[in-house]
Backbone as numpy.savetxt, mean C-alpha at the origin, in Angstrom:
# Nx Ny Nz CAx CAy CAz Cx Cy Cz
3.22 1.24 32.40 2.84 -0.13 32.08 3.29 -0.48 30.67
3.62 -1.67 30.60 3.95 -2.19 29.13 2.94 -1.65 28.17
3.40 -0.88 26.89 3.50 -0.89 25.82 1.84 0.34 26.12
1.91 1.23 26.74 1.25 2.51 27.17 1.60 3.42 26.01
2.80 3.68 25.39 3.30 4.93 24.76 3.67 4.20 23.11
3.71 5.26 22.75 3.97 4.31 21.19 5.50 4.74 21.35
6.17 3.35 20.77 7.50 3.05 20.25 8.20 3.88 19.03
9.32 5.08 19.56 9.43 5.44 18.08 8.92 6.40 17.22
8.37 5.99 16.02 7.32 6.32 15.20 6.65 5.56 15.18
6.29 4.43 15.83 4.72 3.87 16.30 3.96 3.06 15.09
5.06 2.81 13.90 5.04 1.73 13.25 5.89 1.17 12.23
6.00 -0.01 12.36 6.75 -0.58 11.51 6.37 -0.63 9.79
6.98 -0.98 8.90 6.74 -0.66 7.59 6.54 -2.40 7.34
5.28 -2.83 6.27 5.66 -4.03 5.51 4.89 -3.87 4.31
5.42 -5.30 3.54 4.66 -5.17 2.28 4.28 -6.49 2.48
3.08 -6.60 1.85 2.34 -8.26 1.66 2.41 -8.88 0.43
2.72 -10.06 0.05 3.09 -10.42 -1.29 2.83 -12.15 -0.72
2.48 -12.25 -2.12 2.15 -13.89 -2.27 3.52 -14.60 -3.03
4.62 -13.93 -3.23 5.95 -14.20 -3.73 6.69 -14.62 -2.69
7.59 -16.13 -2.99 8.39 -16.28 -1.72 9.67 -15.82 -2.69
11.06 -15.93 -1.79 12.21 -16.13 -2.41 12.53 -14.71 -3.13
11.68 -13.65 -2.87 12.14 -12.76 -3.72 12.60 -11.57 -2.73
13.11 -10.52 -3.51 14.16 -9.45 -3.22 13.96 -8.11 -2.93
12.48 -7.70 -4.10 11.86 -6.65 -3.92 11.10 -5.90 -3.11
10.53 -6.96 -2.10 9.60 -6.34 -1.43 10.92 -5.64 -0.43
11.73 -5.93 0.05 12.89 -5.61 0.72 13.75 -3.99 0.02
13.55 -3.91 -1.22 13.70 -2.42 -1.91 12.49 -1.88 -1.57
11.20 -2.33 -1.64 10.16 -1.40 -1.46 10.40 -0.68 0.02
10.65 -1.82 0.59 11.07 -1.38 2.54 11.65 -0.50 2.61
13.10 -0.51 1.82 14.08 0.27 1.87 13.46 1.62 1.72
13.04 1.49 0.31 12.24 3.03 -0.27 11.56 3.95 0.85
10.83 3.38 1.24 10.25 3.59 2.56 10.83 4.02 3.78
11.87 3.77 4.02 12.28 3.80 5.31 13.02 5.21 4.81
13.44 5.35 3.95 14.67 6.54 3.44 13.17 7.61 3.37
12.26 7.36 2.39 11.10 8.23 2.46 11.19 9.30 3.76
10.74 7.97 4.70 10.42 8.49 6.42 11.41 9.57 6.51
12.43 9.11 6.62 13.54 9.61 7.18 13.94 10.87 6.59
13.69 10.92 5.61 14.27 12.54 4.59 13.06 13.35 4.63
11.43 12.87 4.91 10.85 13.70 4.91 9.87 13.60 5.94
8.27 13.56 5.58 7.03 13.39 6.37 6.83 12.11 6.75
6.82 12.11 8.16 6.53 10.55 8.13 5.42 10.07 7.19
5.24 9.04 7.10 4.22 8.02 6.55 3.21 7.89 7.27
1.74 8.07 7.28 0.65 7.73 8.51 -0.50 6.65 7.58
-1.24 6.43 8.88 -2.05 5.58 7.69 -3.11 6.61 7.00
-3.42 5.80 5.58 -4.36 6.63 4.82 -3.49 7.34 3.89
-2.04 7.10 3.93 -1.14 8.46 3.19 -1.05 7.65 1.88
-1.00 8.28 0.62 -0.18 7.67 -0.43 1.03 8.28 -0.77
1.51 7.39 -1.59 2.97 7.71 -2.23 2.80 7.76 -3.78
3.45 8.49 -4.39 3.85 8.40 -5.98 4.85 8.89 -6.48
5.78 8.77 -7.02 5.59 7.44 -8.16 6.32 6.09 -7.43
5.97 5.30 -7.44 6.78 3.62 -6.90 6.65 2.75 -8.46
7.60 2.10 -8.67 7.19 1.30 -9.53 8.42 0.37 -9.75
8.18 -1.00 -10.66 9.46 -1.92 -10.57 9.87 -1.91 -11.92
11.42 -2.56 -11.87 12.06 -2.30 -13.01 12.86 -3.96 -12.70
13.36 -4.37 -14.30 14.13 -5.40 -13.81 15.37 -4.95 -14.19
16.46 -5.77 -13.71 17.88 -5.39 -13.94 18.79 -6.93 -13.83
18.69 -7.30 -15.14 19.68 -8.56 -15.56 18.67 -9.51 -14.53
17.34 -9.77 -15.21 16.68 -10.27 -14.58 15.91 -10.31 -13.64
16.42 -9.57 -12.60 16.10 -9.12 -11.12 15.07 -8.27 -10.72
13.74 -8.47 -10.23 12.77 -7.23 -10.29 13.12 -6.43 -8.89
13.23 -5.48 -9.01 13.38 -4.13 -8.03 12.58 -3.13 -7.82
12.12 -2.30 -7.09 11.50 -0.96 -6.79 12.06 -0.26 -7.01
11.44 0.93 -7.90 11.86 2.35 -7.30 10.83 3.56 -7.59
11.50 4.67 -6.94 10.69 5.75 -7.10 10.91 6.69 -8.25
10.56 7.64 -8.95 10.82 8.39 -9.68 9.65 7.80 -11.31
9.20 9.03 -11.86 8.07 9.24 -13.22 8.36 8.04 -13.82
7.64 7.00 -14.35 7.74 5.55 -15.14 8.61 6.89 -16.22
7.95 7.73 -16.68 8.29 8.38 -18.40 9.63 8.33 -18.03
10.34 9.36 -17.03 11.34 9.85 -16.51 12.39 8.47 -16.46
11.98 7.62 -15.92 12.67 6.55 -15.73 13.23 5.77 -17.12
12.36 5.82 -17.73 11.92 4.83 -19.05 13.09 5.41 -20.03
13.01 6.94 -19.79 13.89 7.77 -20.73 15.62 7.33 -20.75
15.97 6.79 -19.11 16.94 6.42 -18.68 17.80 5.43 -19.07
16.70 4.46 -19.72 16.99 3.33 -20.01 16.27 2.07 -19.43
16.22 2.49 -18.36 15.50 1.39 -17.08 14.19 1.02 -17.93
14.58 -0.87 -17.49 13.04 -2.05 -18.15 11.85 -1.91 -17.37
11.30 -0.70 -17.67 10.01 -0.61 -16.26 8.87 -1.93 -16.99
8.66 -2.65 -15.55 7.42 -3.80 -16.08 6.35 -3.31 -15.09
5.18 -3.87 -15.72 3.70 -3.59 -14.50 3.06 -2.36 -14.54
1.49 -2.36 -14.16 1.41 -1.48 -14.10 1.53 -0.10 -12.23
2.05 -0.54 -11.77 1.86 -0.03 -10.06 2.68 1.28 -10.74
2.20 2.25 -9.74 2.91 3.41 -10.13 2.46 4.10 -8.71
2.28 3.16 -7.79 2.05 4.40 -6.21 1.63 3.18 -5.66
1.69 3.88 -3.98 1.17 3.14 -3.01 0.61 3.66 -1.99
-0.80 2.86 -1.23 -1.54 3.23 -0.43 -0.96 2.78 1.00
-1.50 3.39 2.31 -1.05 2.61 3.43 -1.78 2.70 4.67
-1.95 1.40 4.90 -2.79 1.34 5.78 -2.52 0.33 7.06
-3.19 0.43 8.01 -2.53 -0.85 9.36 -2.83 -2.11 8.30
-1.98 -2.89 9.15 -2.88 -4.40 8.90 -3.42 -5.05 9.43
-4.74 -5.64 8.28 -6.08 -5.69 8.50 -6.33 -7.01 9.13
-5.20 -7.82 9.19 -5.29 -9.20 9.24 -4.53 -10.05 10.49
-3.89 -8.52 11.33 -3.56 -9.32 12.65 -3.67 -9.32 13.99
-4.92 -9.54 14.02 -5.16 -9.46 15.57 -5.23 -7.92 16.15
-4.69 -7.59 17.10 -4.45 -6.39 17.68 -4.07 -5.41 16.75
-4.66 -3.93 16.93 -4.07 -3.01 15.73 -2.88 -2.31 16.48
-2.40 -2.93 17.74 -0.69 -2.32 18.07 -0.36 -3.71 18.58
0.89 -3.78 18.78 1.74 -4.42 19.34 2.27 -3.87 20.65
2.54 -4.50 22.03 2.98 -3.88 23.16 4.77 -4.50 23.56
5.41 -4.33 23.40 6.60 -4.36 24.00 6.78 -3.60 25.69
8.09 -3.72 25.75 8.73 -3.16 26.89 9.23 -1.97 27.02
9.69 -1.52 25.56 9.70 0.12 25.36 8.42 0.83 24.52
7.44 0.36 24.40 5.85 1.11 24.21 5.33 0.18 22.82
4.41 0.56 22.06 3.51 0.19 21.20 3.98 0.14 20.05
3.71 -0.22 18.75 3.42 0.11 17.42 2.86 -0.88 17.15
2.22 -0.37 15.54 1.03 -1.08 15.06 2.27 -1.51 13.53
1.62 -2.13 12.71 2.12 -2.67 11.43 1.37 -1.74 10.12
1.90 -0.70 9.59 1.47 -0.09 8.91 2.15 -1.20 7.19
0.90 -1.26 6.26 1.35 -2.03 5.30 1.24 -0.86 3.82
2.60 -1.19 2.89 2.67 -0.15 1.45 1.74 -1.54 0.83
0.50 -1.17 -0.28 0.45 -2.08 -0.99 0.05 -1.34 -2.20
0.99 -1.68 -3.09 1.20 -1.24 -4.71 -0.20 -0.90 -5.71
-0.77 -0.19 -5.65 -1.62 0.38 -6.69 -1.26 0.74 -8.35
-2.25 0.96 -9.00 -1.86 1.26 -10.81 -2.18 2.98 -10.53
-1.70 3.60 -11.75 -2.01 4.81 -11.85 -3.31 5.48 -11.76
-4.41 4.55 -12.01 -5.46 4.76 -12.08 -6.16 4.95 -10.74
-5.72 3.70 -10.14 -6.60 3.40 -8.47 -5.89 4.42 -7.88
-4.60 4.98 -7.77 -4.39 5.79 -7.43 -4.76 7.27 -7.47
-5.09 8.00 -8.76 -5.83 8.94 -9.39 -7.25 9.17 -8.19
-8.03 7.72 -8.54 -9.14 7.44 -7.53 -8.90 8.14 -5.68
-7.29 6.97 -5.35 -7.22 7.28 -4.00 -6.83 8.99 -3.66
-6.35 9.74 -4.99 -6.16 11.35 -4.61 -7.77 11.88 -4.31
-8.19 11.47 -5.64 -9.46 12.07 -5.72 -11.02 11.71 -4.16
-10.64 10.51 -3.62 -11.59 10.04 -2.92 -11.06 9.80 -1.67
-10.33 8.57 -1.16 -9.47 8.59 -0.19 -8.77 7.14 -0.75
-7.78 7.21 0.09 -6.87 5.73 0.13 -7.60 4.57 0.63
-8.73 5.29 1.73 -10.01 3.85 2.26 -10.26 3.75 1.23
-10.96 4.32 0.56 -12.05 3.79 -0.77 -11.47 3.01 -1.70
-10.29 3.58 -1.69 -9.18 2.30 -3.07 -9.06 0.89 -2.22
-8.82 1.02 -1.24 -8.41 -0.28 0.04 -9.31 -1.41 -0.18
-10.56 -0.71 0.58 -12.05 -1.35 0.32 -12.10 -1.59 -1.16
-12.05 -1.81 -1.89 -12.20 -1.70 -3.85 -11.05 -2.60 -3.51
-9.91 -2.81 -3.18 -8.87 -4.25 -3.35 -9.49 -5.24 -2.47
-9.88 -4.84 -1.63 -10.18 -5.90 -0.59 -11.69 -6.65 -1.31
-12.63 -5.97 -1.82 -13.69 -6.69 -2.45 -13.34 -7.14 -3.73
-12.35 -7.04 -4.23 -11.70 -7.13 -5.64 -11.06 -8.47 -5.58
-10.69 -8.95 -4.13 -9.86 -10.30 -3.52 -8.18 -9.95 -3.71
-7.74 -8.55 -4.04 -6.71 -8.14 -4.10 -5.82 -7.76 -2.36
-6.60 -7.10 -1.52 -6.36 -7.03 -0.07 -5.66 -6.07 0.07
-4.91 -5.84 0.80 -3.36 -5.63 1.03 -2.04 -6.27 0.15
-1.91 -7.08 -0.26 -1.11 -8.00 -1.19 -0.56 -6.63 -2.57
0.44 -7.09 -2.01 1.52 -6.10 -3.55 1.64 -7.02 -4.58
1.35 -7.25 -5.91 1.41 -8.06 -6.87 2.30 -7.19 -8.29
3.72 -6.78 -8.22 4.30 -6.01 -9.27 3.72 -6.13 -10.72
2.93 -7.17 -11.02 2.71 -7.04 -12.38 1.00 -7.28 -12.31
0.83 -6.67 -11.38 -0.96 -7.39 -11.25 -1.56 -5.60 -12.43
-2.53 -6.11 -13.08 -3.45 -5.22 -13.73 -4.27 -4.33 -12.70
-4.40 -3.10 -13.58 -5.81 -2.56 -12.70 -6.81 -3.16 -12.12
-7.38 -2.69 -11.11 -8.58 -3.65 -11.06 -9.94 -3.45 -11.67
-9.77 -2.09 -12.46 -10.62 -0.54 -12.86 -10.88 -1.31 -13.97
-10.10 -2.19 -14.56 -9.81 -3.00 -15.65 -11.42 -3.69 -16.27
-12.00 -4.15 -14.88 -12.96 -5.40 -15.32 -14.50 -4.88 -14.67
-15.27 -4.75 -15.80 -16.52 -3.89 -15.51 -17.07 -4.26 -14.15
-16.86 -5.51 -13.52 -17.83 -5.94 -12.14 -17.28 -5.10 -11.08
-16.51 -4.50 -11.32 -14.98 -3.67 -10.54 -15.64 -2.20 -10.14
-16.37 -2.10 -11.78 -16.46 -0.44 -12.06 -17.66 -0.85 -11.04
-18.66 -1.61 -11.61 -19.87 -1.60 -10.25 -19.61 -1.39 -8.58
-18.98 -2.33 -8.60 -18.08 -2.20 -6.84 -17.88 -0.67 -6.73
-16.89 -0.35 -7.51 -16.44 1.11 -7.07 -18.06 1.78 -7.48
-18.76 1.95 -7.84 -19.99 3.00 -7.91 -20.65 3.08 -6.57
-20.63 1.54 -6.07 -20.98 1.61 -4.55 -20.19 2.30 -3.65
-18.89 1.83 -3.67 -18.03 2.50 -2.61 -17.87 3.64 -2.82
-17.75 4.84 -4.04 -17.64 5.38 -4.44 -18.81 6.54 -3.28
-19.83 6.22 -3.20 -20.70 6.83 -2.54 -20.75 6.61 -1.14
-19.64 6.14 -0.70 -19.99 6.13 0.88 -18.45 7.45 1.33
-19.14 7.85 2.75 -18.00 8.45 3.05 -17.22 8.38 3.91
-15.98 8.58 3.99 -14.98 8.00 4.57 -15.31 7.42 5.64
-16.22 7.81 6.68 -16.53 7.45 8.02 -17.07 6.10 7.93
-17.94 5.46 6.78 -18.43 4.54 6.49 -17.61 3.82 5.97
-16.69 4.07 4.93 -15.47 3.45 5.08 -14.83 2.89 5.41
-14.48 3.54 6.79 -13.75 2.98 7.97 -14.44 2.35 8.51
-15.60 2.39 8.80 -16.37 1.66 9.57 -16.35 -0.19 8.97
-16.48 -0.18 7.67 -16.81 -1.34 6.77 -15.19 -2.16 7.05
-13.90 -1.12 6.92 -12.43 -1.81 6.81 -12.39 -2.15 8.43
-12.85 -1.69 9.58 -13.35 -1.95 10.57 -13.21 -3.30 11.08
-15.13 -3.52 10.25 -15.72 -4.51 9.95 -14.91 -5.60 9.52
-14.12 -5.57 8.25 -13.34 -6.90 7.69 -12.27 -7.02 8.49
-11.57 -6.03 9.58 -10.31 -6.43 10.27 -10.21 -6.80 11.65
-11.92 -7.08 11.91 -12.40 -8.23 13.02 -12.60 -9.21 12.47
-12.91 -10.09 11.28 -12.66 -11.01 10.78 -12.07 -11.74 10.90
């Protein structure tokens, strides 16, 4: 029966951005897709490090490799993102898609700081998720957006989430992606 088996690797890659007209989120893709392909796939819940953007004669771009490492190179690193979390997305309807050759779901990269990331090693990638999503950050990649660790009402949020465990977690990201 239609869309019984998953398609593939059983999901597609995106990034969410409130930017029209631009170029980068399309390097982040790229990054991604070469990722997959040279190594472990990508699942949800996985992070990545290092990601981060650089401009070039204007132009903001992705890439991977140490901000220091990079910086040393020459490359204009701007922002603070330095990794990314990944998770389905929360915001469309069905968590697969059914075609004629089987399923996949929409797995989304969305750009974290060094810090939230630190967090997502130490705790999980839910707990950073949930902490953007109550933060009004979401899923949404913002290259030059600040920590969110940044603004004390933040640190409160995370003390809560901080104490739940993953199962509750999920349960709550659940919760907001019947919404």
């Amino acid at each position: 029966a239609r869309g019984e088996k998953r398609s593939g690797y059983g999901f597609e890659f995106a990034v969410a951005t409130e930017f029209e007209e631009q170029n980068w989120p399309f390097w982040v893709l790229d990054l991604l897709v070469g990722y997959t392909f040279e190594g472990e796939p990508i699942k949800p819940g996985d992070w990545l490090a290092p990601l981060g953007f650089h401009r070039t004669d204007g132009v903001l771009s992705a890439f991977t490799g140490r901000h220091d490492e990079v910086k040393r190179d020459g490359v204009d690193v701007v922002g603070e993102i330095a990794g990314a979390i990944y998770w389905p997305y929360l915001w469309c309807g069905p968590s697969y898609l059914a075609t004629s050759t089987g399923s996949f779901g929409v797995l989304v990269a969305t750009g974290v700081t060094a810090d939230e990331l630190a967090y997502a090693k130490g705790f999980s990638t839910r707990h950073v998720l949930l902490l953007l999503l109550e933060c009004g950050v979401g899923q949404r990649t913002d290259p030059m957006r600040k920590s969110v660790l940044d603004e004390d009402a933040n640190l409160d949020r995370w003390g809560r989430i901080a104490k739940l465990t993953v199962e509750q977690v999920e349960k709550e990201l659940a919760a907001r992606a019947k919404r």
